[in-house]
FIBA-421781 format. One line per field, with one value per atom (N, C-alpha, C): x, y, z; atom name. Coordinates in steps of 0.05 Angstrom, whole numbers, plus 5000, padded with zeros to 4 digits. Atoms other than C-alpha are relative to their C-alpha. Example, Ala and Ser with C-alpha at 12.3 -4.5 7.8 and 13.67 -1.06 7.14 Angstrom:
REM FIBA-421781
x = c(5018,5246,5018,4984,5273,4985) .
y = c(4976,4910,5024,4976,4979,5022) .
z = c(5000,5156,5000,4999,5143,5014) .
at = c(N,CA,C,N,CA,C) .
REM end
This chain:
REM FIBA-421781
x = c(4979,3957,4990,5004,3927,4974,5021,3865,5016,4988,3921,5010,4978,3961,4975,5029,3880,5005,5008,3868,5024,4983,3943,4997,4996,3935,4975,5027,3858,5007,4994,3881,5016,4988,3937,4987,5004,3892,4975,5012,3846,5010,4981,3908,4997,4987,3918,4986,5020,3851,5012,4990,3886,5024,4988,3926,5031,4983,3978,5026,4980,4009,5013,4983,4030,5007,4999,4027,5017,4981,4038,5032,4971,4095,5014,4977,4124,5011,5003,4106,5011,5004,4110,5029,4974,4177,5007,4987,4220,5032,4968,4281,5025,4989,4312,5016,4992,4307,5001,4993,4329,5023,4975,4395,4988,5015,4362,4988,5019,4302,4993,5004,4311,4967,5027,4250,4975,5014,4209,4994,5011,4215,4985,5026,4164,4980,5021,4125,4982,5028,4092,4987,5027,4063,4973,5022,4015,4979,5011,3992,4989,5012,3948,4990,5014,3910,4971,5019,3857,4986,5018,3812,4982,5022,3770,5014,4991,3783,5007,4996,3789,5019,4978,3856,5012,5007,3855,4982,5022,3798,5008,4983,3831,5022,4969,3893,4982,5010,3860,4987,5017,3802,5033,4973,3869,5016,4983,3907,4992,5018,3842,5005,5000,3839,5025,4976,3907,5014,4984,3932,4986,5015,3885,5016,4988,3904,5030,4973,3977,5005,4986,3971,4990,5002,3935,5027,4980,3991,5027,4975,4054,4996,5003,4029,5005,4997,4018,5038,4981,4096,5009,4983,4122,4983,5019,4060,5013,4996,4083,5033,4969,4160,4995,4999,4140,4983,5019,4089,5025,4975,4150,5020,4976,4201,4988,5009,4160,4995,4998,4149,5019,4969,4220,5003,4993,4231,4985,5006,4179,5009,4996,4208,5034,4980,4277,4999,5007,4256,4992,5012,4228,5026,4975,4300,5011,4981,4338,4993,5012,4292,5003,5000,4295,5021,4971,4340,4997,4992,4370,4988,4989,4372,4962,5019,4294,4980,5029,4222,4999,4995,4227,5016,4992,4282,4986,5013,4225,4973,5035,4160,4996,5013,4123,4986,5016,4103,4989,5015,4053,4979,5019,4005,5015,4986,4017,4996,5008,4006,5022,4983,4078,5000,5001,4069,4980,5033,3999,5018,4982,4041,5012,4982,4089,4983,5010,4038,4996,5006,4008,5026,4982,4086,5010,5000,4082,4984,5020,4030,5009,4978,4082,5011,4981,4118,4992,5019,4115,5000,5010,4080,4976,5032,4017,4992,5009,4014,4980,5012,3981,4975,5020,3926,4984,5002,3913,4995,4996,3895,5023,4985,3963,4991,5007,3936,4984,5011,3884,5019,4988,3943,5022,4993,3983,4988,5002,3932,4995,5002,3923,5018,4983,3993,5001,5001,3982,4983,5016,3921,5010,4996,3955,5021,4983,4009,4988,5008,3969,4989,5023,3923,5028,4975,3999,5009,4993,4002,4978,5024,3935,5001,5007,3939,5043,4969,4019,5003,4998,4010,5011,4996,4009,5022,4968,4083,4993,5004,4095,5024,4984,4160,5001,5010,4130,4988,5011,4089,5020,4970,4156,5014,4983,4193,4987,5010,4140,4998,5005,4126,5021,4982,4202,5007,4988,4210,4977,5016,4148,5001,4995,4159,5029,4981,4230,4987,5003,4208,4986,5024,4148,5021,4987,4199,5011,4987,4240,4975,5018,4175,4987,5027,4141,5024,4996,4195,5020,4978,4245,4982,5002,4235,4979,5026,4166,5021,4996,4214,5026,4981,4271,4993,5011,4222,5012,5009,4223,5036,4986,4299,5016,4991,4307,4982,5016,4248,5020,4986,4291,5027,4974,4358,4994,5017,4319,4988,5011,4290,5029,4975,4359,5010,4985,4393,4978,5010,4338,4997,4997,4340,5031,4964,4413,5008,5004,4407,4982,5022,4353,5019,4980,4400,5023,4969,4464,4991,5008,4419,4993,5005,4397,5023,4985,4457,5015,4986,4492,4991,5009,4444,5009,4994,4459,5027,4970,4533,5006,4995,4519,5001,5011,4490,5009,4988,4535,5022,4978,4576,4984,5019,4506,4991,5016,4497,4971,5019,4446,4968,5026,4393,5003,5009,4405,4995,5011,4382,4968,5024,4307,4990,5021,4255,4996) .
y = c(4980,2014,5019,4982,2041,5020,4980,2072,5018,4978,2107,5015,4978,2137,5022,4983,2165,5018,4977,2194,5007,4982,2219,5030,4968,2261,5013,4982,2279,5015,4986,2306,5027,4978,2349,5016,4978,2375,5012,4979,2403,5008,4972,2439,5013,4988,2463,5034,4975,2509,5024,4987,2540,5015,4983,2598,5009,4999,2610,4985,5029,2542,4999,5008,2541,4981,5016,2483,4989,4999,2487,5001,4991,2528,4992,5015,2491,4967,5028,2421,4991,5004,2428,4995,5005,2400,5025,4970,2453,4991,5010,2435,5028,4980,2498,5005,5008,2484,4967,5030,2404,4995,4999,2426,5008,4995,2464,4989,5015,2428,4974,5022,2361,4979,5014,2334,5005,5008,2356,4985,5019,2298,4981,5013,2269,5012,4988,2313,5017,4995,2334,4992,5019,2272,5012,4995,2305,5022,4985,2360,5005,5014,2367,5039,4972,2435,5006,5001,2467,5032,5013,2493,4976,5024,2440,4978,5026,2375,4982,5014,2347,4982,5006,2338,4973,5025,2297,4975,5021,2251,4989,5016,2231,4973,5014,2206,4985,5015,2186,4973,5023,2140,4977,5018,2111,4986,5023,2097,4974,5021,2060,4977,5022,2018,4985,5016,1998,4994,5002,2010,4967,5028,1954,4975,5025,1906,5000,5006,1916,4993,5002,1909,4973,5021,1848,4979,5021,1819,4997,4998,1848,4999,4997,1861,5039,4967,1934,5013,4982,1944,5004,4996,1931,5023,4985,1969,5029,4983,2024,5011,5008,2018,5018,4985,2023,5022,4980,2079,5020,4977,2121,5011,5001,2106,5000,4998,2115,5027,4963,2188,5014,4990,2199,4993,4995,2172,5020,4976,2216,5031,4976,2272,5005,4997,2254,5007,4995,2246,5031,4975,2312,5020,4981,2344,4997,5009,2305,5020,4990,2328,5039,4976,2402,5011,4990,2452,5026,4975,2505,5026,4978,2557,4999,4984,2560,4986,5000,2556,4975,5024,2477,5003,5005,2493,5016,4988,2536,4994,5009,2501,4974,5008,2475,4970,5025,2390,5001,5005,2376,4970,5016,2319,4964,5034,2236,4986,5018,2212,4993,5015,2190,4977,5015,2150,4985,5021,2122,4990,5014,2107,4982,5025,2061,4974,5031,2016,4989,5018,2012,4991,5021,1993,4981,5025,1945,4976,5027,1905,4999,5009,1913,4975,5026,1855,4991,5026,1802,4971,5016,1754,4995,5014,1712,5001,4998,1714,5023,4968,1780,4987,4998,1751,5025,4973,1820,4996,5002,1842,5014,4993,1853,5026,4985,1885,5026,4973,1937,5015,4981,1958,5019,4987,1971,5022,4982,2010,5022,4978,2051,5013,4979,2076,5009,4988,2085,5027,4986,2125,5027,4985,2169,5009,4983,2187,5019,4982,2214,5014,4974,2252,5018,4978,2283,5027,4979,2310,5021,4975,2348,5009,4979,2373,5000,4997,2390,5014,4989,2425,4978,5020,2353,4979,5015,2325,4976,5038,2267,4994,5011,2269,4983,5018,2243,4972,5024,2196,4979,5015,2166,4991,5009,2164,4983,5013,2142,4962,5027,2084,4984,5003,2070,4975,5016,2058,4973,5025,2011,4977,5027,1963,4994,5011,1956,4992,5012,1945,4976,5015,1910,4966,5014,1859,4985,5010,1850,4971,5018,1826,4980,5018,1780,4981,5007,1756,4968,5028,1708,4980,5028,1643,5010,5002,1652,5014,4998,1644,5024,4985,1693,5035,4975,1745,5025,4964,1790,5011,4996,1787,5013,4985,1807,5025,4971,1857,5023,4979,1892,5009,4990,1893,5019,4996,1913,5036,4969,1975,5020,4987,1990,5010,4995,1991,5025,4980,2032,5033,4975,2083,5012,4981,2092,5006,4997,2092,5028,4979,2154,5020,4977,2192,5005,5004,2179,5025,4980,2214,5023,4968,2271,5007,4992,2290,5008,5001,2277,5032,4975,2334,5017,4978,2383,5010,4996,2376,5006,4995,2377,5036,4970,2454,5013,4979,2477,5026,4972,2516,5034,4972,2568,4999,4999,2576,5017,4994,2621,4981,5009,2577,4968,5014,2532,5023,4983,2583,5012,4999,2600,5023,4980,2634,5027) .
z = c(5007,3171,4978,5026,3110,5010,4988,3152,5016,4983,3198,4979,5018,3141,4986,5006,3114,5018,4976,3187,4995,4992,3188,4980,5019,3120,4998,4995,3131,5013,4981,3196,4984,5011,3162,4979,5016,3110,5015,4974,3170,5010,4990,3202,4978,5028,3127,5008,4999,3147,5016,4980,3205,4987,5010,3170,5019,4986,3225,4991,4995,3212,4972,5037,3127,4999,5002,3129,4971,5033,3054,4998,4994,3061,5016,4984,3109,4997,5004,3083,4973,5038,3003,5002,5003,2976,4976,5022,2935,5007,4996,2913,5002,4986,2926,5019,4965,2998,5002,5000,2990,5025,4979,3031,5028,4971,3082,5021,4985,3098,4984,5002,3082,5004,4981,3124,4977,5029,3056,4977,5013,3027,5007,4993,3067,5004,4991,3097,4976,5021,3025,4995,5004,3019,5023,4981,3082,4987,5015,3045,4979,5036,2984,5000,5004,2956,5002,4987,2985,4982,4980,2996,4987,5014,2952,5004,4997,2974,4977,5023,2914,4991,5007,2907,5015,4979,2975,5002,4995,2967,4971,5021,2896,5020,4985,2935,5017,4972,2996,4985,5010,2949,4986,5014,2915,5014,4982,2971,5011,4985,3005,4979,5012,2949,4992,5003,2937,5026,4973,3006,5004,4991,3027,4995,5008,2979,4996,4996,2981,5036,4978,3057,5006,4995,3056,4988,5016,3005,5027,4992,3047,5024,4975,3119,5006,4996,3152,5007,5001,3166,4974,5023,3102,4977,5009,3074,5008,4998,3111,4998,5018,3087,4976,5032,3021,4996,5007,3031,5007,4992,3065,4984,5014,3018,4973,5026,2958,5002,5000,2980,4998,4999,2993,4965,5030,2915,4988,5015,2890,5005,4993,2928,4980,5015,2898,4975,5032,2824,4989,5007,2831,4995,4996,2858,4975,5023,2800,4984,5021,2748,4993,5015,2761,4998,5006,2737,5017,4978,2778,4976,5019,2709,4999,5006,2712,5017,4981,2754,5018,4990,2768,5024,4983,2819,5023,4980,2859,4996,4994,2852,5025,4983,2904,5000,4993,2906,5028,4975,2953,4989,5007,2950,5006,4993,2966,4977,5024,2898,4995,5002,2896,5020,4979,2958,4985,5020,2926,4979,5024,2861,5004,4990,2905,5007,5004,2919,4973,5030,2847,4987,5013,2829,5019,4977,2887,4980,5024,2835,4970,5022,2776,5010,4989,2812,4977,5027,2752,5020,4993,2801,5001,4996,2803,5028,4977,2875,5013,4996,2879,4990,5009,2847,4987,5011,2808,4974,5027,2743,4981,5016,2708,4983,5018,2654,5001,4984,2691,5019,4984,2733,4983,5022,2666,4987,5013,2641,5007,4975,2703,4997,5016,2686,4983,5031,2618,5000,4991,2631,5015,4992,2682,4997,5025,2637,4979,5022,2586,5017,4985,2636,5009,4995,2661,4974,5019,2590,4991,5017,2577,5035,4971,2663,5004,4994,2663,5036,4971,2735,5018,4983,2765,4996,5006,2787,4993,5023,2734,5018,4991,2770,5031,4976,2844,4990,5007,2810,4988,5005,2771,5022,4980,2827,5020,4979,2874,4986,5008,2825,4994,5006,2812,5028,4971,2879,5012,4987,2902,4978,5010,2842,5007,4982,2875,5012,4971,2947,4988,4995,2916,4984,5004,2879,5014,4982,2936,5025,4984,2979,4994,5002,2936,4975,5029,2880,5017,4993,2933,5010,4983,2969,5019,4984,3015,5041,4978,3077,5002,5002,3055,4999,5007,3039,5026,4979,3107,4991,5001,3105,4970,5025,3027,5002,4995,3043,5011,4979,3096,4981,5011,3059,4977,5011,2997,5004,4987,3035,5008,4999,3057,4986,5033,2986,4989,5008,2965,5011,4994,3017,5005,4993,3020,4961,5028,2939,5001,5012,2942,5014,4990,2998,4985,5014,2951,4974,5023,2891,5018,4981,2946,4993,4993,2964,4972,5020,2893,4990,5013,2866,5015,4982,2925,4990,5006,2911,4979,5035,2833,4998,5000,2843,5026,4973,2904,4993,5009,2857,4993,5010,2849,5025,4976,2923,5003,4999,2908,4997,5003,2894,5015,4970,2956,5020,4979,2995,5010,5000,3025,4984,5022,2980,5026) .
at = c(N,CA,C,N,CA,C,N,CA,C,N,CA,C,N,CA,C,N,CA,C,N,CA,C,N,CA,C,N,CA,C,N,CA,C,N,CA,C,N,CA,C,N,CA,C,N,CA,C,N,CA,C,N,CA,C,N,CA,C,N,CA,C,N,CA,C,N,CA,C,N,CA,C,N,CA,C,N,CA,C,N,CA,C,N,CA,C,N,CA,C,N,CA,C,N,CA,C,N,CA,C,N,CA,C,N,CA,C,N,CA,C,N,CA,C,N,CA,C,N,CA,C,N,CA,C,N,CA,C,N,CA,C,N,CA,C,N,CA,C,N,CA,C,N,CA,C,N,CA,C,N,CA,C,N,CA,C,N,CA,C,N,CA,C,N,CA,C,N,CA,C,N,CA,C,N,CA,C,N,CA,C,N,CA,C,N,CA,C,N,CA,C,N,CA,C,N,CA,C,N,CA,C,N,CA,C,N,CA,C,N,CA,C,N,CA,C,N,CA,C,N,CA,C,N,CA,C,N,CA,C,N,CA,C,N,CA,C,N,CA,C,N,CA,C,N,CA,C,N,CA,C,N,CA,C,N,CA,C,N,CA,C,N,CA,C,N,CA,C,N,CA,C,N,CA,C,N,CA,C,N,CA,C,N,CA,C,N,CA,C,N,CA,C,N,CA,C,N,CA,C,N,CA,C,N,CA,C,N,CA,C,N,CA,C,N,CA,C,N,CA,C,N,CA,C,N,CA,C,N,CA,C,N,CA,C,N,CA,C,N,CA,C,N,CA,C,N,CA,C,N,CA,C,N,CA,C,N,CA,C,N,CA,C,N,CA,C,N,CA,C,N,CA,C,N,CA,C,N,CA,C,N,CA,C,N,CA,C,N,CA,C,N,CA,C,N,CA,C,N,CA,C,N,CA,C,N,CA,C,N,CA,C,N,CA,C,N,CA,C,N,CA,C,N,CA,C,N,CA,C,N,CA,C,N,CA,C,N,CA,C,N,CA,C,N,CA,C,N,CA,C,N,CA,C,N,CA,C,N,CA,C,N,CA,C,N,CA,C,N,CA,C,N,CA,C,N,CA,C,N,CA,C,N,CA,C,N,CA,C,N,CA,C,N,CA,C,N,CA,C,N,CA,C,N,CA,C,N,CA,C,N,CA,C,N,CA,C,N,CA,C,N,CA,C,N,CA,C,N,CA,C,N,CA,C,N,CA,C,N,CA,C,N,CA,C,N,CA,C,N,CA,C,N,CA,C,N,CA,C,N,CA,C,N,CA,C,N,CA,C,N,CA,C,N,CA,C,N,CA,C,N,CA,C,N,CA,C,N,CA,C,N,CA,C,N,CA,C,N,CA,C,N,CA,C,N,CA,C,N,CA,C,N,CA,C,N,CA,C,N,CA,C,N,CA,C,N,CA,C,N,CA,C,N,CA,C,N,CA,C,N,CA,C,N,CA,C,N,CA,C,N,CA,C,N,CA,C,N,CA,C,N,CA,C,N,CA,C,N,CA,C,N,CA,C,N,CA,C,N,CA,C,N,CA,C,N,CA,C,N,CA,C,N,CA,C,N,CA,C,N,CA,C,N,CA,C,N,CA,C,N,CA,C,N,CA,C,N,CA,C,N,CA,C,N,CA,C,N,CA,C,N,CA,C,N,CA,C,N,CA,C,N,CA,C,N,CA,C,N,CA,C,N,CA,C,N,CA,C) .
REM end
């Protein structure tokens, strides 16, 4: 699972080349358009900035290595659960966070580093089972907090949210009874995504009294 979700966003950042398609612009989340085009809070995780790969092969090397080992822990569906639904939180965190009264409610997230973030808070769990090093995965966040403050361009709010949300799921999958797990996994996933649509929507309705700025750029 974690090599298809690679080829899925390699692939999309080789449409990216193809100028016709805007991918960007059609992919990037903007809370602006949250009412409109909903379907943005996934599909930014596909997209990254180009043309230098750079941005992509960050993510991509991050996912490989955690994707892996969170898929060996959880199995490829639940792997891909929490890769889904950790995009959707970072897409939310992003809406919450901005304000209609200035730039935040018209910038452009793109990139899967909130999705990547859900696994690394998949290994927050406070379990030994993971066999992990606690402490190197602590300082991995620590680390990429302070790098958020000397490069401000790159959403701290995806990465929050993405990581908010996979130490949930990642709780749910590894913290009950061995045999209870799939069934707390699933409910677990539920609560959380009917928890991220409840904050969608909440914001939409918070800012419906400035219709102008639910409306397309």
């Amino acid at each position: 699972m974690t090599l298809a979700l690679i080829a899925v966003t390699v692939g999309a950042f080789v449409l990216q080349y193809i100028p016709p398609l805007h991918l960007v612009e059609r992919f990037g989340f903007v809370p602006a358009l949250a009412a409109e085009q909903p379907w943005r809070v996934l599909t930014h995780a596909l997209v990254h900035l180009q043309p230098s790969p750079v941005h992509l092969a960050f993510n991509m090397l991050a996912l490989y290595f955690f994707g892996t080992f969170v898929e060996r822990a959880l199995g490829p569906a639940r792997l891909l659960v929490t890769y889904v639904l950790s995009a959707l939180g970072g897409a939310v965190c992003v809406l919450l966070v901005a304000n209609p009264a200035d730039v935040s409610w018209f910038t452009v997230h793109i990139g899967a580093s909130g999705a990547v973030f859900g696994l690394v808070g998949v290994l927050l769990a406070p379990t030994r089972e993971l066999n992990r090093n606690i402490g190197g995965v602590v300082v991995l966040v620590l680390l990429n907090a302070a790098f958020l403050l000397v490069e401000p361009s790159i959403s701290w709010e995806s990465h929050l949210g993405g990581l908010i949300t996979g130490a949930l799921l990642g709780c749910a999958a590894l913290l009950p009874p061995r045999r209870l797990r799939p069934a707390v996994f699933a409910l677990g996933s539920l609560v959380v995504l009917f928890a991220l649509a409840g904050l969608y929507l909440w914001k939409i309705i918070s800012v419906a009294s400035f219709p102008q700025v639910l409306s397309t750029l």
